[in-house]
C-alpha positions in Angstrom: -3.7 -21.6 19.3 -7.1 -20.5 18.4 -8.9 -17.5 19.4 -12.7 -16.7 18.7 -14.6 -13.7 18.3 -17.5 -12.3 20.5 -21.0 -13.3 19.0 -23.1 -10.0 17.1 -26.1 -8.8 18.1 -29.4 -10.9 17.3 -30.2 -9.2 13.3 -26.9 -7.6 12.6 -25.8 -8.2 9.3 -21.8 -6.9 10.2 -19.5 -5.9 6.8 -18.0 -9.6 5.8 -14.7 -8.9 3.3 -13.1 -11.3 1.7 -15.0 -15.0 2.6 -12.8 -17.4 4.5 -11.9 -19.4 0.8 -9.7 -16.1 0.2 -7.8 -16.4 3.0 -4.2 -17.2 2.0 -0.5 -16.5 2.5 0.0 -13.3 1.5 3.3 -11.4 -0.3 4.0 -8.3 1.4 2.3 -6.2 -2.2 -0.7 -7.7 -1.1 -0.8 -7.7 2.7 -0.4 -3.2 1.7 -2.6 -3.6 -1.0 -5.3 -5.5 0.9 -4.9 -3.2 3.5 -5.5 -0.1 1.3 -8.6 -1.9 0.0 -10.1 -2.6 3.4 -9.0 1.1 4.3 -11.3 2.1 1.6 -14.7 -0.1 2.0 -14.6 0.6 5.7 -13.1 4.2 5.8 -16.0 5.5 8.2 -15.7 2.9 10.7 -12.0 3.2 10.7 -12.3 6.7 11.1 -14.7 6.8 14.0 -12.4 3.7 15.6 -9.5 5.9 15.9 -10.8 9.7 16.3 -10.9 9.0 20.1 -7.4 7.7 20.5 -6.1 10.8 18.3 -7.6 13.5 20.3 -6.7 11.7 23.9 -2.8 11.7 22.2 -3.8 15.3 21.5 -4.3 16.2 24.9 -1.4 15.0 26.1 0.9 16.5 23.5 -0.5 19.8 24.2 -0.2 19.5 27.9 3.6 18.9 27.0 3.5 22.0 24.8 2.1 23.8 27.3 4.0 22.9 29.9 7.5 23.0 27.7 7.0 26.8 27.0 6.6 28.0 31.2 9.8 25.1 31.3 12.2 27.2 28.7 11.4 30.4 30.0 12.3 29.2 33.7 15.8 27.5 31.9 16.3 30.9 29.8 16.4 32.5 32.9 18.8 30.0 35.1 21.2 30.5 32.0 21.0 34.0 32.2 21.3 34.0 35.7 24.4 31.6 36.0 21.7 29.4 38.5 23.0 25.7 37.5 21.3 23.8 40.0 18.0 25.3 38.4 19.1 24.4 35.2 19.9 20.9 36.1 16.8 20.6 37.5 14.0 22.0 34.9 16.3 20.6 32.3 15.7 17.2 34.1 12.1 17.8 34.7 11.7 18.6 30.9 13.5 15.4 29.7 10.9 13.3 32.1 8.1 15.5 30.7 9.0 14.2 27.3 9.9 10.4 28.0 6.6 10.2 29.6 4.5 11.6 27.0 6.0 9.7 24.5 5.4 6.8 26.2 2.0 7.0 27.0 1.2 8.2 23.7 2.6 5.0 22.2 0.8 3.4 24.5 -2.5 4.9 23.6 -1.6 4.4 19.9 -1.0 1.0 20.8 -4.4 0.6 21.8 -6.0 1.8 18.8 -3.9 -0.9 16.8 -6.0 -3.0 19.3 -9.3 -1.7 18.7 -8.8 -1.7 15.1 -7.1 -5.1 14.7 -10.1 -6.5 16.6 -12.7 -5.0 13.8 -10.6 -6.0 11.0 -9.2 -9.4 11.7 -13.0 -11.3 11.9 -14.2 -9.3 9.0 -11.4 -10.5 7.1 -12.5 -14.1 8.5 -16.0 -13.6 7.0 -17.7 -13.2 10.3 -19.7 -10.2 11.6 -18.3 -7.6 13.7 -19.4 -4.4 15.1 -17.0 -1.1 15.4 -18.3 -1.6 18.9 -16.4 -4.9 19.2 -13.2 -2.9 19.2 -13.9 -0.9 21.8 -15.1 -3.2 24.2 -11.8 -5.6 23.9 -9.9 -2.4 24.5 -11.7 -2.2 27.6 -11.7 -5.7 28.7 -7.7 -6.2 28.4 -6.6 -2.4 28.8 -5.0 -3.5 32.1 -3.5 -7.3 30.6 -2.0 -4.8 27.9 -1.0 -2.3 29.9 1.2 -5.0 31.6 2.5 -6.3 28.4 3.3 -3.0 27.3 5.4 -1.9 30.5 7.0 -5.4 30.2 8.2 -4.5 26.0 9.5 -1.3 27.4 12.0 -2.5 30.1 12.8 -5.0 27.0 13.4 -2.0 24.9 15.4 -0.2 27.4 18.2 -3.2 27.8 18.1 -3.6 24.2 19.4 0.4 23.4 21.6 0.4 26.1 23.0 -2.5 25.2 23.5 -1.4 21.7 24.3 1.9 23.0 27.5 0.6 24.8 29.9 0.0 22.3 29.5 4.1 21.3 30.0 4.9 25.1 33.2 2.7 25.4 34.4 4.2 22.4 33.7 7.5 23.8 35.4 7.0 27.0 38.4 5.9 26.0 38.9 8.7 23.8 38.6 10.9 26.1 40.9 9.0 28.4 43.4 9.5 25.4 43.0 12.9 24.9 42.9 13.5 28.4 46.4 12.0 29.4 48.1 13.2 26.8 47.1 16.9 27.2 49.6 19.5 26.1 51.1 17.6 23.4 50.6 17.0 19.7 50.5 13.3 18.8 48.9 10.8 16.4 48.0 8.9 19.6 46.2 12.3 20.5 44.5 12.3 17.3 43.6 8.9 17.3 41.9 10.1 20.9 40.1 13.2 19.4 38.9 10.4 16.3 38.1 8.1 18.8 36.1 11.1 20.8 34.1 12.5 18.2 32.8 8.7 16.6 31.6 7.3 20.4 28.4 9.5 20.0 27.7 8.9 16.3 28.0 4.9 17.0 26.0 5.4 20.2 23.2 7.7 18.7 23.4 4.6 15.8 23.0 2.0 18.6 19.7 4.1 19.8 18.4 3.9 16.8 19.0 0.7 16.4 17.6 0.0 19.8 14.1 1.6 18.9 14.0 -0.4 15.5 13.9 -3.9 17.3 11.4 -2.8 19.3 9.4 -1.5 16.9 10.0 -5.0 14.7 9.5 -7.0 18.1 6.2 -6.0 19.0 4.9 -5.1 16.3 1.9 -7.8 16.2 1.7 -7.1 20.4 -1.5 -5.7 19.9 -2.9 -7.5 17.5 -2.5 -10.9 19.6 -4.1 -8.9 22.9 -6.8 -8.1 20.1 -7.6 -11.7 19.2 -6.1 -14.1 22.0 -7.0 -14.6 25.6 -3.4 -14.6 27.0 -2.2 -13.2 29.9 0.3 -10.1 29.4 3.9 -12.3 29.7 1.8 -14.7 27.4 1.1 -12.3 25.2 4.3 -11.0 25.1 6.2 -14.0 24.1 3.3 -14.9 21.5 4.0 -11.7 19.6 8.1 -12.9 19.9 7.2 -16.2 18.3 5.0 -14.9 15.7 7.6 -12.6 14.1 10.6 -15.4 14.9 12.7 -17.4 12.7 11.7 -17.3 8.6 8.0 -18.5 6.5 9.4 -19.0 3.3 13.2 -19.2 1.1 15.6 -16.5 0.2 15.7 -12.8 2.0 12.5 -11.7 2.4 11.2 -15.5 3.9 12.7 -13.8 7.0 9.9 -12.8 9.0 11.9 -9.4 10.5 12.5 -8.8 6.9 9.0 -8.7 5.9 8.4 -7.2 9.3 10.5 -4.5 8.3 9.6 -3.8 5.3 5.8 -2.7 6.4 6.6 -1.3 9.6 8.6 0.9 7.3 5.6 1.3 5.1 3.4 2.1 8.4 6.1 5.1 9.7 6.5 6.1 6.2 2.5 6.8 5.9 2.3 8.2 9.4 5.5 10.5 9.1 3.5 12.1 5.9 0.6 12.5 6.8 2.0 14.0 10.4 3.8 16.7 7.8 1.0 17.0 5.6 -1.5 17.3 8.1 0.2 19.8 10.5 1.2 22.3 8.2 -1.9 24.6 8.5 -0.5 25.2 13.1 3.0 25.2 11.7 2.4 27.7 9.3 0.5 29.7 12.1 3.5 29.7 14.3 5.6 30.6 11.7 3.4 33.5 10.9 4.0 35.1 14.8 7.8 34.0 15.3 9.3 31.0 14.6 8.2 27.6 16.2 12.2 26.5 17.0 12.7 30.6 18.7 11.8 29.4 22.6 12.0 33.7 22.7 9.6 34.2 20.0 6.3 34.7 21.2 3.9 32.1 20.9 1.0 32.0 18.6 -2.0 32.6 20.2 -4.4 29.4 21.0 -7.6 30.7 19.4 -5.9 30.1 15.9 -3.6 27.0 17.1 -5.4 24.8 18.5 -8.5 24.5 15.5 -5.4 24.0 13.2 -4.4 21.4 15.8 -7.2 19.7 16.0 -7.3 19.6 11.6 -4.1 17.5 12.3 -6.2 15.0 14.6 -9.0 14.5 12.5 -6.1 14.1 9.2 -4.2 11.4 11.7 -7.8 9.4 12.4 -8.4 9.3 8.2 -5.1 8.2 7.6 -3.7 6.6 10.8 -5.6 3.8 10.5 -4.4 2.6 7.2 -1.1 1.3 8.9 -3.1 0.1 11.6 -4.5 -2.2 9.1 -1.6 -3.2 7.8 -0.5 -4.6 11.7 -3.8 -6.5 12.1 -3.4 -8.1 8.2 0.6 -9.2 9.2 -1.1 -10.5 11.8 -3.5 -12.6 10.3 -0.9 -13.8 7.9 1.2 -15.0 10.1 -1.2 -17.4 11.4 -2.0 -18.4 8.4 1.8 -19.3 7.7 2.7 -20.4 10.8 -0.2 -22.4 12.1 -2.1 -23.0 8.9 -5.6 -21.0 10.1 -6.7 -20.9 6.3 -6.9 -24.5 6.4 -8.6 -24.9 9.7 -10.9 -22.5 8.7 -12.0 -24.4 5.8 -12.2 -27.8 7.7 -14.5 -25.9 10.0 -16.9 -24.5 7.0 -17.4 -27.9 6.3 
C-alpha cells in the first residue's frame, strides 16, 4: 500500500536526510541511533512541532490538579464526618477526573507522534517537507484518528479485563474460603488467606500486562494516520498488521519483540526526562509541605506554575526523540514488509 506526501511550496528547498539509496532494513541500534541523529539536525523543528501539544497536555493536567485539591478536601471532610455517600461519590468523581485526563492526554500525545511522524518520515525518503506539513495532517485526520483512537481504547479495555480475570477469580474464591470457614484454624483456611492476598498481585499483573499490549499494538497507529489515507477501522487494523507475525530469524525477528524493545527505549526517555525535568515544581512543593500531604498547604501558583511550565518546554526538547523513534519503526517496517526501499529505487529510475 502506498502513500504519498503533500507537494512543497513553489522554491522551498525542505531539509532532505538520508537520500532514498540509504533506505534499508534497519537493526533496532540503528532505528535509536538514526533517530538520535535526526533528533539532532532537526532539534528546532522538533521542538517547535511538539511545544503546542505539551502545553495543551499541560492544561489539562493542571486542571486535574486543581480540581484534585477542592476534591480531597471535600473527601477529608466526608471521612471526618462519617458521610459515606459523599465519599462514594467525590471518590467516584475523582477516579473519572483521572481516567479522563489520562486519556485525552494520550490522545493529544498521540497526535504529536502524528504531526511529527508526518515531518520525519518524507525527510527520511529524500523529499521536501515543511514543519507545517505536520500540522496540517493533524488537522485534516484529527476526527479519522480520533475514531481510531476510541476504537484502540475499547480494545484495550477487553484486553486488561481479560487479563485481569484470572487475579479476580483467584480473589474470589479465597475469600469464599476464608469466609466459610470462619472461626476455625485450618490449612484449608490458609490456603484461602494465600489464595486472598495473591488475586490482587496477579490482577494488578494482568493490568499491567493489559496496558503493555496496548502500548505494543498501536504503537505505529499514528504513524499510519500520518502517512496513509485510511479510514479509522482501516487504520486500525493496518497498524495490527504492521507489528504482526516476525521480519527476520531467531528472538528478536519477532516484530513485538523489536516493538518492545523501543517502546521501552521511548518510556524509558520520557520517564527521565519527566523526573529530570520536573524537579525544579517538585522541589517547590516540597519546600511549603510535602506534595503526597493532601493537608499540607499547597505551594502557591506564582512559583509553581513557571517551574511547570520549565517541565513543558524540557518535554517538547526531549519528547520528540521517542516520537522519532515511532515514525523510523514505522518506516522500517515498510521497508521489511512491503519492500518500499526497492520501490523507491525503481521509482528514481
Amino acid at each position: 500500500m502506498g502513500f504519498s506526501t503533500k507537494a512543497p511550496c513553489p522554491g522551498y528547498a525542505g531539509p532532505v536526510s538520508p537520500p532514498p539509496s540509504d533506505l534499508r532494513p534497519l537493526a533496532i541500534g540503528e532505528i535509536i541511533d538514526r533517530a538520535a541523529t535526526f533528533w539532532r539536525k532537526h532539534f528546532k523543528t522538533l521542538f517547535l512541532l511538539s511545544l503546542g501539544f505539551n502545553l495543551v497536555s499541560y492544561i489539562m493536567t493542571k486542571a486535574l490538579q486543581l480540581a484534585a485539591q477542592r476534591n480531597v478536601a471535600t473527601i477529608q471532610m466526608a471521612i471526618r464526618d462519617g458521610d459515606m455517600p459523599v465519599l462514594a461519590a467525590e471518590y467516584s468523581r475523582f477516579l473519572l477526573m483521572l481516567t479522563a485526563t489520562l486519556g485525552v492526554t494520550f490522545w493529544v500525545y498521540s497526535l504529536n507522534t502524528l504531526a511529527v511522524s508526518r515531518y520525519v518520515v518524507p525527510t527520511q525518503l529524500g523529499e521536501s517537507t515543511r514543519p507545517a506539513d505536520g500540522m496540517q495532517r493533524v488537522l485534516k485526520r484529527v476526527g479519522t484518528f480520533t475514531g481510531a483512537y476510541l476504537l484502540s481504547l475499547l480494545w484495550a479495555v477487553g484486553a486488561i479485563l481479560l487479563l485481569m480475570l484470572p487475579g479476580a477469580l483467584l480473589a474470589g474464591v479465597g475469600g469464599a474460603i476464608v469466609l466459610r470457614t470462619e472461626g476455625t484454624i485450618s490449612g484449608v483456611r490458609v490456603l484461602g488467606w494465600i489464595l486472598l492476598a495473591a488475586g490482587p498481585i496477579l490482577a494488578g499483573l494482568g493490568m499491567v500486562g493489559g496496558l503493555l499490549w496496548y502500548l505494543l499494538r498501536f504503537a505505529l497507529l499514528a504513524p499510519v494516520m500520518a502517512m496513509e489515507d485510511l479510514p479509522a477501522v482501516g487504520s486500525f487494523r493496518r497498524s495490527g498488521a504492521l507489528l504482526s507475525g516476525r521480519v527476520g530469524p531467531g528472538f528478536t525477528g519477532r516484530v513485538t519483540v523489536r516493538a518492545m524493545i523501543l517502546v521501552t527505549v521511548v518510556s524509558i526517555i520520557l520517564i527521565a526526562v519527566s523526573i529530570l525535568c520536573g524537579l525544579p515544581a517538585l522541589i517547590i512543593q516540597f519546600t511549603h509541605g510535602s506534595a503526597l500531604d493532601p493537608a499540607a498547604t499547597p505551594a502557591p501558583q506564582s512559583l509553581l506554575v513557571p517551574a511547570e511550565l520549565l517541565q513543558v518546554v524540557g518535554q517538547a526538547v526531549f519528547n520528540p526523540l521517542g516520537l522519532v523513534v515511532y515514525a523510523l519503526l514505522y518506516l522500517d517496517m515498510r521497508v521489511r514488509r512491503e519492500g518500499l526501499d526497492l520501490e523507491r529505487r525503481l521509482e528514481a529510475r
